[in-house]
C-alpha positions as CSV (number, residue, x, y, z in Angstrom):
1,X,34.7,28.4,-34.1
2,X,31.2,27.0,-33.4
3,X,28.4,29.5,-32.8
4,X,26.6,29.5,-29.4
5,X,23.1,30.7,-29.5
6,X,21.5,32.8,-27.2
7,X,19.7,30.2,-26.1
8,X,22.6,27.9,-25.2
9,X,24.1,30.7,-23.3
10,X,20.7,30.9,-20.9
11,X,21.5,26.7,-20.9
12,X,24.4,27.1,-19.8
13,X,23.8,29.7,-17.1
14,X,20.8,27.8,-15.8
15,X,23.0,24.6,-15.4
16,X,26.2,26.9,-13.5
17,X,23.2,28.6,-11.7
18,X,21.7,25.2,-10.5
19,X,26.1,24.0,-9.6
20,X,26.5,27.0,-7.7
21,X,24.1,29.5,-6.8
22,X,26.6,32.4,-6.3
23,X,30.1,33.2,-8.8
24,X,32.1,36.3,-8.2
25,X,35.0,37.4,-10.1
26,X,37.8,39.4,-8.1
27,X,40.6,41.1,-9.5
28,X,44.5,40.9,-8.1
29,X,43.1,43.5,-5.2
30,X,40.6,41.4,-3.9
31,X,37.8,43.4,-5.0
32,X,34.9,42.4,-6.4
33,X,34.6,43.1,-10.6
34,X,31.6,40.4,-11.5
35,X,28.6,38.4,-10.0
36,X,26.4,35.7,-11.2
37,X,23.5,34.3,-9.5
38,X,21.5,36.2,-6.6
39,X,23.9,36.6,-3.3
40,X,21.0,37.8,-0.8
41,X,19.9,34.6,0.7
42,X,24.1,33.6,0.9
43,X,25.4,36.7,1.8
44,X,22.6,39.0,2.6
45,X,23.5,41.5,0.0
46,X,22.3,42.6,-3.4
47,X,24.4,42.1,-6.4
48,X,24.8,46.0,-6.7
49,X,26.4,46.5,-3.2
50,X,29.2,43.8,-3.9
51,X,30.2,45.4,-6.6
52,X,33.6,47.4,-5.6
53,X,33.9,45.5,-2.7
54,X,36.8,43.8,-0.6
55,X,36.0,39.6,-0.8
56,X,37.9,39.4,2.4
57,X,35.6,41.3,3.8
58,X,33.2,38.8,3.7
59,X,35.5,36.1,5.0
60,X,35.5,35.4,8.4
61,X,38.1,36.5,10.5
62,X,40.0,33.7,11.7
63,X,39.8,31.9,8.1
64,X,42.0,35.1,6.5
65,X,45.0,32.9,6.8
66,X,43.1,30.4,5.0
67,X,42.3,32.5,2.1
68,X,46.0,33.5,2.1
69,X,46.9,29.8,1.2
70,X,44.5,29.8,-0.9
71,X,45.8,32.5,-3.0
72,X,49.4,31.1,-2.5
73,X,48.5,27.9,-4.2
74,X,46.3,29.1,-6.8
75,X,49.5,30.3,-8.5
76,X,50.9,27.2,-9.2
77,X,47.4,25.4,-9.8
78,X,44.7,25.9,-12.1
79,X,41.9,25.6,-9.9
80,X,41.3,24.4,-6.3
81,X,38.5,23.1,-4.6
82,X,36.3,22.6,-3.8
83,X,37.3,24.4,-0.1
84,X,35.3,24.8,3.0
85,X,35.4,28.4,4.0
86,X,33.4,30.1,6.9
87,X,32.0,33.7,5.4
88,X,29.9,36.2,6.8
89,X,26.7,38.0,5.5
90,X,26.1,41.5,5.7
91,X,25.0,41.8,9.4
92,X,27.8,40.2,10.4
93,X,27.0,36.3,10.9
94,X,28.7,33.0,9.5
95,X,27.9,30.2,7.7
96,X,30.0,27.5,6.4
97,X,30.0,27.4,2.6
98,X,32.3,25.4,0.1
99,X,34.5,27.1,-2.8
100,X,35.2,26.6,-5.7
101,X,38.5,28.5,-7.0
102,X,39.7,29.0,-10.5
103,X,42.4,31.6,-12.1
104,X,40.5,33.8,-14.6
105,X,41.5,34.1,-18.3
106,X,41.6,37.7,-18.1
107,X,43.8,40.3,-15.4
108,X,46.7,38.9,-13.9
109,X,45.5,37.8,-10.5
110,X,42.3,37.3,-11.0
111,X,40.1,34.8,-9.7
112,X,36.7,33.4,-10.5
113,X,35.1,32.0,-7.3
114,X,31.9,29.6,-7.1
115,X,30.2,29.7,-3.7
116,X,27.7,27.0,-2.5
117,X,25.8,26.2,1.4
118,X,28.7,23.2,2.5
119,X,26.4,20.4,3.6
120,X,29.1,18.9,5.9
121,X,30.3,19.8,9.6
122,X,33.7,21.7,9.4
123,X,36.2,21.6,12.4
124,X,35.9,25.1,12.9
125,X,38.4,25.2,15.8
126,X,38.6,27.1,19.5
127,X,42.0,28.6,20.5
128,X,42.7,25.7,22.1
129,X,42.2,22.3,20.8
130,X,43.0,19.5,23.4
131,X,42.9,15.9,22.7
132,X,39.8,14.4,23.2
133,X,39.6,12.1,25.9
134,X,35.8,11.1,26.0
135,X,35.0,7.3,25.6
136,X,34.0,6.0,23.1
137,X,30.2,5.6,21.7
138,X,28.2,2.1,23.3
139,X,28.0,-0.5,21.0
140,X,26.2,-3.8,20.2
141,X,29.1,-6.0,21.2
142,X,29.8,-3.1,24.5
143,X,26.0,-4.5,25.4
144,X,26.6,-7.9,24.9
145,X,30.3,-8.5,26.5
146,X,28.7,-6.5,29.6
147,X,25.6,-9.2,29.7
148,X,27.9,-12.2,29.8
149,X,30.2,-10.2,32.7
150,X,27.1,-9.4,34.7
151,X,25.7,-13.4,34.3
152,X,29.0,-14.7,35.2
153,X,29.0,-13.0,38.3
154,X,25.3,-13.5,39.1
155,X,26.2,-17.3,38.8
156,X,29.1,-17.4,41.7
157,X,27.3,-15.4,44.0
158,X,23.6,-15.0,45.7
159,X,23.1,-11.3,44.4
160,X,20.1,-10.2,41.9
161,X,21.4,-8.7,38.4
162,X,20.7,-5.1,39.9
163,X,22.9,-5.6,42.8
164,X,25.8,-7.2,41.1
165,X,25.5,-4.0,38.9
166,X,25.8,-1.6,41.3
167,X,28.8,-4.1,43.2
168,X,30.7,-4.4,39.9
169,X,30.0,-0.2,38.8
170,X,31.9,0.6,42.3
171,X,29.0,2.9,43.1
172,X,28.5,2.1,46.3
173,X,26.9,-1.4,47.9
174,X,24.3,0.1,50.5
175,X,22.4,2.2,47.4
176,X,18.7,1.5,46.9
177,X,18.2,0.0,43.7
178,X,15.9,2.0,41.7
179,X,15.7,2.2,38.5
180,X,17.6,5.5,38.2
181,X,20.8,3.8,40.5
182,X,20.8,0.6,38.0
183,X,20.7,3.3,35.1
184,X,23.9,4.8,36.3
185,X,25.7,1.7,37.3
186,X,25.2,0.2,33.5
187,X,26.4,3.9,32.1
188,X,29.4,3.3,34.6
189,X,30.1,-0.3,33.8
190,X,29.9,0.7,30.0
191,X,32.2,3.8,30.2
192,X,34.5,1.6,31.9
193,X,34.4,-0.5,29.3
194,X,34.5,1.1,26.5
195,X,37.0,4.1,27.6
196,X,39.0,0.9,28.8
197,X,39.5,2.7,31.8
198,X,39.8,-0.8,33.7
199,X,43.0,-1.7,31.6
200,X,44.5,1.4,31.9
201,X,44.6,1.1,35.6
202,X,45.9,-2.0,35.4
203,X,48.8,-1.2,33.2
204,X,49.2,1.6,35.3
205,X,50.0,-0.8,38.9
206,X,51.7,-3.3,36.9
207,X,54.2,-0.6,35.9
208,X,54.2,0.9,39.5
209,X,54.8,-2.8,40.9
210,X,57.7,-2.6,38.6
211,X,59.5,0.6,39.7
212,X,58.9,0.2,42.8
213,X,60.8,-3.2,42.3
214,X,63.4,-1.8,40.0
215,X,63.1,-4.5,38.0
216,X,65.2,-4.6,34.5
217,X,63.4,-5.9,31.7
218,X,65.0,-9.5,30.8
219,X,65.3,-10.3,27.1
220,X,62.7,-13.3,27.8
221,X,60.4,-10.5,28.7
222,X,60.8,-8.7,25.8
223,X,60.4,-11.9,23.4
224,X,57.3,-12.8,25.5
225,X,56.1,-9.4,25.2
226,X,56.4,-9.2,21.5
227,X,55.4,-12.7,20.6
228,X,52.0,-12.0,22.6
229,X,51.5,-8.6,20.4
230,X,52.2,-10.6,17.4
231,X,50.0,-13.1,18.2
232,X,47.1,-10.9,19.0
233,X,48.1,-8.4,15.5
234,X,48.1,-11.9,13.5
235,X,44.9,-12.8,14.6
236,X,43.7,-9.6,13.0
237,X,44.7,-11.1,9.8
238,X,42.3,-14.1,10.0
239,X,39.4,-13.7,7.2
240,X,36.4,-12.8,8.6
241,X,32.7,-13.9,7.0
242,X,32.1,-12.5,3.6
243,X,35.8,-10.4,3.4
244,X,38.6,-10.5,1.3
245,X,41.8,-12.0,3.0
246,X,44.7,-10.4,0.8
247,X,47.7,-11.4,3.3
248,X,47.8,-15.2,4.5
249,X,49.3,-16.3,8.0
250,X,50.9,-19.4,6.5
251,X,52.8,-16.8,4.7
252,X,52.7,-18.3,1.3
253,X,53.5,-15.8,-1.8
254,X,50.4,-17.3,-4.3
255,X,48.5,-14.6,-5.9
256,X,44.8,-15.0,-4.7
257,X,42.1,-14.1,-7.4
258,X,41.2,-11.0,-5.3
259,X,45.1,-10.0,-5.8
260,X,45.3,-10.9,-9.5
261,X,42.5,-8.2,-10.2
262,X,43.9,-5.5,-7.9
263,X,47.2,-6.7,-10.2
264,X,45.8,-6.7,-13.6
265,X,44.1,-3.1,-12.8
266,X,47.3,-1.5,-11.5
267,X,48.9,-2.5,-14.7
268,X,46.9,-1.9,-17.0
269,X,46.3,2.0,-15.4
270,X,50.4,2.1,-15.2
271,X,50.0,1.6,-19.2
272,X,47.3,4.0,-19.8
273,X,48.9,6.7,-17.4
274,X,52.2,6.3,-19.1
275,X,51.8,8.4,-22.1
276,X,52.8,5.8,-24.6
277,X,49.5,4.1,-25.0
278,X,48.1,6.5,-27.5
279,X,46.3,3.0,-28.9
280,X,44.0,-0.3,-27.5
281,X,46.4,-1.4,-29.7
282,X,49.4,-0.3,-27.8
283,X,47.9,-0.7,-24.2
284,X,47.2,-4.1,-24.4
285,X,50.6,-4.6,-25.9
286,X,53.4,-6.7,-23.5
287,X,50.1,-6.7,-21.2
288,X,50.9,-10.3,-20.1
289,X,54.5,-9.4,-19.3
290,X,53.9,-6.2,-17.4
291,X,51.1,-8.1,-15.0
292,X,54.0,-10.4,-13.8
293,X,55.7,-8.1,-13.3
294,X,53.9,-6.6,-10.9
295,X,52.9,-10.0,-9.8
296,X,56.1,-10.3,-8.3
297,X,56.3,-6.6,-6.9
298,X,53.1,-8.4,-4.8
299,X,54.6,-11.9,-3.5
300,X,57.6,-9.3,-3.0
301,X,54.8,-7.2,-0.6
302,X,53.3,-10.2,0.4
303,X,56.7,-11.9,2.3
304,X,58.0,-8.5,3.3
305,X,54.4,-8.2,5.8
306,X,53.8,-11.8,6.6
307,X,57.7,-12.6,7.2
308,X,58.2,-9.4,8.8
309,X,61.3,-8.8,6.2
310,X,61.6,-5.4,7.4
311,X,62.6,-3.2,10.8
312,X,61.9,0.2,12.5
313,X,63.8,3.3,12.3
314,X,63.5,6.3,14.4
315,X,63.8,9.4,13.2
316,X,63.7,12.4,16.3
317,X,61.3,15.3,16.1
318,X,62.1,17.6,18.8
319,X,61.0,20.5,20.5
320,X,62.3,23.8,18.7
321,X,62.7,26.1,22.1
322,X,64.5,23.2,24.4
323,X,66.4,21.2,21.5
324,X,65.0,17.8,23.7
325,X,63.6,14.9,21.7
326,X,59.9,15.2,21.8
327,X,59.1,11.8,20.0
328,X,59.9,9.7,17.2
329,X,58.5,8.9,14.1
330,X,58.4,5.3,13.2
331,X,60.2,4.5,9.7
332,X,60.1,1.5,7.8
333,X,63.6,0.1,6.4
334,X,62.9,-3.6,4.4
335,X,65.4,-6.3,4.0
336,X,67.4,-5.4,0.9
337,X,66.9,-9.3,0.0
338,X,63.4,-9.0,-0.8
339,X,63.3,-5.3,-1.8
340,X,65.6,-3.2,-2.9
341,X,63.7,0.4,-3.3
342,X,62.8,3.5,-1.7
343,X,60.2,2.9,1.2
344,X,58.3,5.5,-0.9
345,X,58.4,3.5,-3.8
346,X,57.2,0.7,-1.9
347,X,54.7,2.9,0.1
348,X,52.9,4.3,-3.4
349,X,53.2,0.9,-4.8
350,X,51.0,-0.9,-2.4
351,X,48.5,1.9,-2.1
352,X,48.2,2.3,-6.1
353,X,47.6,-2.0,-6.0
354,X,44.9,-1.7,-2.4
355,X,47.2,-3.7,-0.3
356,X,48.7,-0.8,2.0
357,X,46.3,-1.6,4.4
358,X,48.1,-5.0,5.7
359,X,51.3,-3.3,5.4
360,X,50.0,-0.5,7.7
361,X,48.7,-3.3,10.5
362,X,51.7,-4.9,10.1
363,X,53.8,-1.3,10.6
364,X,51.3,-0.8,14.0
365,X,52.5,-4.0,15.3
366,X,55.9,-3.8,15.0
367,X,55.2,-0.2,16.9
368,X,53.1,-1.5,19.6
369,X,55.9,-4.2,20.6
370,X,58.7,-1.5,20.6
371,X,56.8,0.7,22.6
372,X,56.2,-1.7,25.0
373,X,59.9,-2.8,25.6
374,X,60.9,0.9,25.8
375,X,58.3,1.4,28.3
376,X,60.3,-1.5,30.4
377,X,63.5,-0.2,29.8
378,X,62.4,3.1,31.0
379,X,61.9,5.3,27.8
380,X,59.1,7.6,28.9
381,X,58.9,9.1,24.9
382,X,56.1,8.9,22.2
383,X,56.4,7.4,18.9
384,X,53.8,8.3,15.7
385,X,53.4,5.5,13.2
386,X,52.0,6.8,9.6
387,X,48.4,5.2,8.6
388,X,47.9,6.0,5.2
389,X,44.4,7.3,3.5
390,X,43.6,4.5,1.9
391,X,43.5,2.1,5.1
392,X,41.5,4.5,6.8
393,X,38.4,3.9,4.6
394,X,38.6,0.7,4.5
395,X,36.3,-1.3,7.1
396,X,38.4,-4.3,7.4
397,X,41.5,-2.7,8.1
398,X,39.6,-0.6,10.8
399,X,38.0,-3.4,12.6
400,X,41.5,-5.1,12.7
401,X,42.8,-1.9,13.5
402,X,40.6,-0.6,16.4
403,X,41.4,-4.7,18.1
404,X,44.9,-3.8,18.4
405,X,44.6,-0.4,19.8
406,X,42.3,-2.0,22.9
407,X,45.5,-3.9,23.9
408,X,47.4,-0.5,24.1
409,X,46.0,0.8,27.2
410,X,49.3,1.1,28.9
411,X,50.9,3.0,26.0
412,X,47.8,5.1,24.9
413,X,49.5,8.4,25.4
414,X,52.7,7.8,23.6
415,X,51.2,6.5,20.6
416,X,50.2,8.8,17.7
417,X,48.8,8.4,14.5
418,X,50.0,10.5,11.1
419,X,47.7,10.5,8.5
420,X,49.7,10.6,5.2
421,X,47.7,12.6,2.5
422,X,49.7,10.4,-0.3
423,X,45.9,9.3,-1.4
424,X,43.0,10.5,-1.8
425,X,40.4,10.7,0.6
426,X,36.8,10.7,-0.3
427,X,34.7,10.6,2.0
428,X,35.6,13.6,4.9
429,X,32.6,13.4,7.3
430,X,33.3,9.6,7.8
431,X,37.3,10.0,8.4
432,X,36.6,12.5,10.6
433,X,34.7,10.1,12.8
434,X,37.6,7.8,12.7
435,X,39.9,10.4,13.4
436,X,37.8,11.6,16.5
437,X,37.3,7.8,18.0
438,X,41.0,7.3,17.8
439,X,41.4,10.6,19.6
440,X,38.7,9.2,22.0
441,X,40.8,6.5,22.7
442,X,43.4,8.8,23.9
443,X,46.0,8.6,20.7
444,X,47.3,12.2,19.2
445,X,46.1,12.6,15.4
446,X,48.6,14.1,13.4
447,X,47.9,15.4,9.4
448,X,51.0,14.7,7.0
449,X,52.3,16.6,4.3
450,X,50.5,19.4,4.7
451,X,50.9,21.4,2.1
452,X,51.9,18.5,-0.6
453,X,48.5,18.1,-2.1
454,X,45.6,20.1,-3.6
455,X,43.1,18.8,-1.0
456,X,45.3,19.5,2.5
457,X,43.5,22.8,3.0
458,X,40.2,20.9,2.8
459,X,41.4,18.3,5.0
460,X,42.2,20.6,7.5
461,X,39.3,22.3,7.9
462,X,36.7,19.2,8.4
463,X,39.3,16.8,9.8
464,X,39.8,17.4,13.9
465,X,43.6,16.8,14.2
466,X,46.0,17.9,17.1
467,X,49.1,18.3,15.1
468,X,50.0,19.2,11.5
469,X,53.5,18.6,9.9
470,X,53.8,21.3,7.3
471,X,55.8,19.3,3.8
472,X,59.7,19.5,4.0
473,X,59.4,21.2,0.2
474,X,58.1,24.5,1.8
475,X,61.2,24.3,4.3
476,X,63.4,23.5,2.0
477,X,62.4,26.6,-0.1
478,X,61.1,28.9,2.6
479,X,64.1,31.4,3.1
480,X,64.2,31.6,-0.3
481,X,61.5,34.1,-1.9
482,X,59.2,36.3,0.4
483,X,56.6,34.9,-0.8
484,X,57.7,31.2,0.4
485,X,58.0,33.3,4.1
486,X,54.4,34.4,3.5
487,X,53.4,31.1,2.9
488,X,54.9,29.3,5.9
489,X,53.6,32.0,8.0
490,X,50.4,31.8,7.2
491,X,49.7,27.9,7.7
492,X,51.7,28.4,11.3
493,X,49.2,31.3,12.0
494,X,46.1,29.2,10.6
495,X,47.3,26.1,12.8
496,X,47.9,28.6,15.6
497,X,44.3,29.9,14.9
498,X,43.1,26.4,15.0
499,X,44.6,25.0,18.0
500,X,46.9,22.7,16.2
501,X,50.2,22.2,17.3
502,X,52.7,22.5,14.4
503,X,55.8,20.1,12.8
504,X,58.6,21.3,10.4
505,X,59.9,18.7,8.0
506,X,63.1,17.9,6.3
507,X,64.9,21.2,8.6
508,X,68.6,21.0,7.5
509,X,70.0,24.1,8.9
510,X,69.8,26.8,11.8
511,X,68.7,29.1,9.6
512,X,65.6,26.7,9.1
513,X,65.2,26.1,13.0
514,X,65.5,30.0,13.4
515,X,62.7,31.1,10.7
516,X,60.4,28.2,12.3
517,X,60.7,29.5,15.9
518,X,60.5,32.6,14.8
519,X,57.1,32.6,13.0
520,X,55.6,29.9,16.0
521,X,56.2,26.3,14.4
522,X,56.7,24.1,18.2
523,X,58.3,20.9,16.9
524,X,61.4,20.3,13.6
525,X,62.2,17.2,12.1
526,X,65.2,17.1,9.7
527,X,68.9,15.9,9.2
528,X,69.6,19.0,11.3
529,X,69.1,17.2,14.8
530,X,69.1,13.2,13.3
531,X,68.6,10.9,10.1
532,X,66.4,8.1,10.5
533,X,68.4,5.5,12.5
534,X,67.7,2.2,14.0
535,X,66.2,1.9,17.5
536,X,69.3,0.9,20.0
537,X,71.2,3.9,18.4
538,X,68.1,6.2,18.3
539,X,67.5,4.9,22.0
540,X,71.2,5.5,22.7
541,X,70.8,9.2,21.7
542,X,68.2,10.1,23.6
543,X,69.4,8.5,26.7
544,X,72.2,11.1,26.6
545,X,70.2,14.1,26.4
């Protein structure tokens, strides 16, 4: 073994030290054995008072749970982090800092913990955590569409720009127009606009006007009524200035150059991930042959989402304590013609390439249109469609995707988003914002697999979400050990904490559905009360209940 001088040692300290200005080391108690750095300007106490002490002591109340699934996961993981974590100092006050987690070397149990300020804003959560329904921020293009309304009118009629703002804001006409009164009239006009408040009181007549007429949707409706949605969620497919079009409306299967890369780099990180290519030698071996390959897993792809060469199924999630249908998660199930996989197959396929994002628009479309037709046949019942990580960082796919939500004002409330936690998300703050415009816009926000991944716990706590489905392998395996029970307990308490409504996965038996209930999960999705099955029989079912 190499020799390390004393003065690589101080080296090394003074780099960990500039990482992470606080390290502890507890034992399988809790209790704090070691501590590096200077904790008084974290934690407001001096090195020789933690010693001996309790770490949870120092963790805020309402994040115990937190640290509970921490220590739960750290078992079957190396390290974790790093973790956003609210702790308190020594007169009692918190701060948000982030964690870094690691099993120690030596004593079972024991943990070496890194403890830094976290720069970030963490969804700290109030015992109740409604949907937002705020509008959403002004924009440029808010500004500008409100200019060419306001000249339009001025045009037709004899009134100045300041009285056609206070006419069209619905403020009242006999108001004196200061400069305050025109102030409030554009806020009103904008809000409006934005909030789409005007559409959503349309939808809202148009579907009084057909109740009170007891009108039955007529299949021309329905084909009018999709084909309008498709034509507005193909639109969103166009190329803008400057971006990369990877789907084509024409709905030829070329390979663009844009594709070939994405291609060539999935293939060539398939070779080096498999464990054969030990050698340049061997990964550039049968490269040729294994980018066709996957070549044709793309045109596959690209027919599947321009051809629409797949459908919906439904799969019920239901309410534990009434056994009614709550709402349904949208499934994909492809034409067996052009793909013959799993839809998770195809799922991790087009997110490894960078092409799950036109799959995804293409999923929200075929969502849209059935919600709309189930809205005319009567079906009063929400359906969440699954966007994945990868789309929602991508500024293209959000552009696209934010132009189809504004024709969704008459189905806003039973349309949800789940946000699958199959890849990786970087950047926090920014989805965050993302998450909490969609909830602006009056959609539910729903965090997936929770449990699945190494980063859900840090999700969680900067992501604002209204509902979390907890991953079907805890279910599965929760009546099982005691310490599975612990587990589940403690993310239903932490989500309870939070204000987050909770989902159990893959739930196959009563005994499942009992231990949910019991420790406060509100919704179960699971063989036990359906398998995913196509919409007339899924509609068919809950029309019986």
């Amino acid at each position: 073994m190499t020799d390390i001088s004393v003065e690589d040692i101080k080296r090394l300290a003074n780099l960990y030290s500039a990482l992470a200005p606080v390290a502890v080391e507890v034992d399988a108690h809790e209790l704090i054995t070691y501590v590096f750095g200077d904790p008084g300007p974290l934690l407001g106490a001096q090195t020789s008072d933690l010693h001996g002490q309790n770490f949870t002591s120092f963790i805020h109340e309402k994040d115990l749970a937190i640290w509970r699934l921490i220590r739960h996961k750290i078992k079957r993981s190396r390290e974790l982090g790093p973790l956003p974590l609210r702790l308190k100092n020594a007169e009692g006050t918190s701060g948000a800092f982030e964690l870094h987690v690691a099993r120690a070397s030596q004593g079972r149990g024991a943990l070496l913990i890194s403890i830094t300020p976290y720069q970030g804003q963490l969804s700290l959560g109030e015992n109740k955590r409604p949907s937002s329904s705020l509008a959403r921020k002004f924009e440029k293009q808010d500004f500008a569409a409100l200019g060419k309304r306001l000249n339009a009118f001025v045009k037709n009629s004899d009134k100045s720009i300041s009285e056609a703002l206070i006419e069209l804001s619905g403020i009242g006409s006999n108001t004196e127009t200061d400069a305050e009164t025109n102030l409030w009239a554009l806020y009103r006009l904008l809000h409006d606009a934005a909030s789409e408040g005007a559409a959503a009181s349309l939808a809202k007549e148009k579907r009084k006007s057909f109740e009170d007429g007891n009108r039955i949707e007529t299949e021309a409706e329905a084909k009018q009524d999709t084909v309008r949605v498709q034509g507005a969620m193909r639109g969103a497919f166009k190329q803008q200035a400057g971006e990369t079009n990877y789907v084509t409306v024409a709905g030829s299967d070329g390979i663009s150059e844009a594709e070939a890369v994405k291609a060539a780099v999935y293939a060539m990180k398939k070779s080096a991930n498999s464990g054969r290519a030990k050698t340049m030698k061997a990964l550039t071996g049968g490269y040729e042959k294994r980018l066709e390959s996957v070549k044709n897993q793309l045109r596959s792809f690209k027919q599947i989402v321009v051809q629409e060469r797949f459908e919906i199924a439904l799969q019920p999630i239901v309410n534990i304590a009434s056994g009614d249908i709550h709402h349904f998660e949208a499934l994909a199930r492809f034409d067996t013609d052009y793909y013959g996989g799993s839809p998770f197959d195809f799922m991790c396929f087009a997110e490894d390439v960078g092409v799950i994002q036109e799959f995804d628009l293409a999923m929200l479309m075929k969502a849209v249109s059935l919600l709309k037709r189930m809205r005319r046949l009567g079906f009063n019942v929400g359906v969440a469609v699954n966007i994945s990580g990868r789309s929602i960082q991508s500024q293209a796919f959000l552009r696209h995707f934010f132009r189809v939500l504004e024709d969704c004002g008459d189905i806003r409330h039973l349309l949800a988003f789940e946000l699958t936690e199959s890849s990786q998300i970087d950047d926090l703050e920014t989805t965050n914002r993302i998450l909490s415009r969609i909830r602006d816009f009056g959609h539910k926000v729903a965090l997936d697999d929770f449990g699945a991944g190494a980063a859900g716990l840090q999700y969680l706590r900067v992501l604002k979400v209204d509902v979390v489905k907890i991953d079907g392998i805890y279910i599965r395996k929760g009546l099982e050990e005691s310490d599975n029970k612990s587990f589940l307990r403690s993310m239903a308490e932490m989500c309870s904490g939070l204000g987050i409504e909770t989902i159990g996965e893959c739930v196959e038996n009563e005994d499942q559905r009992d231990f949910l209930r019991e420790i406060g999960v509100t919704y179960a999705q699971g063989w036990l009360y359906g398998k995913p099955a196509p919409v007339d029989e899924a509609l068919a079912a809950l029309a019986q209940q």
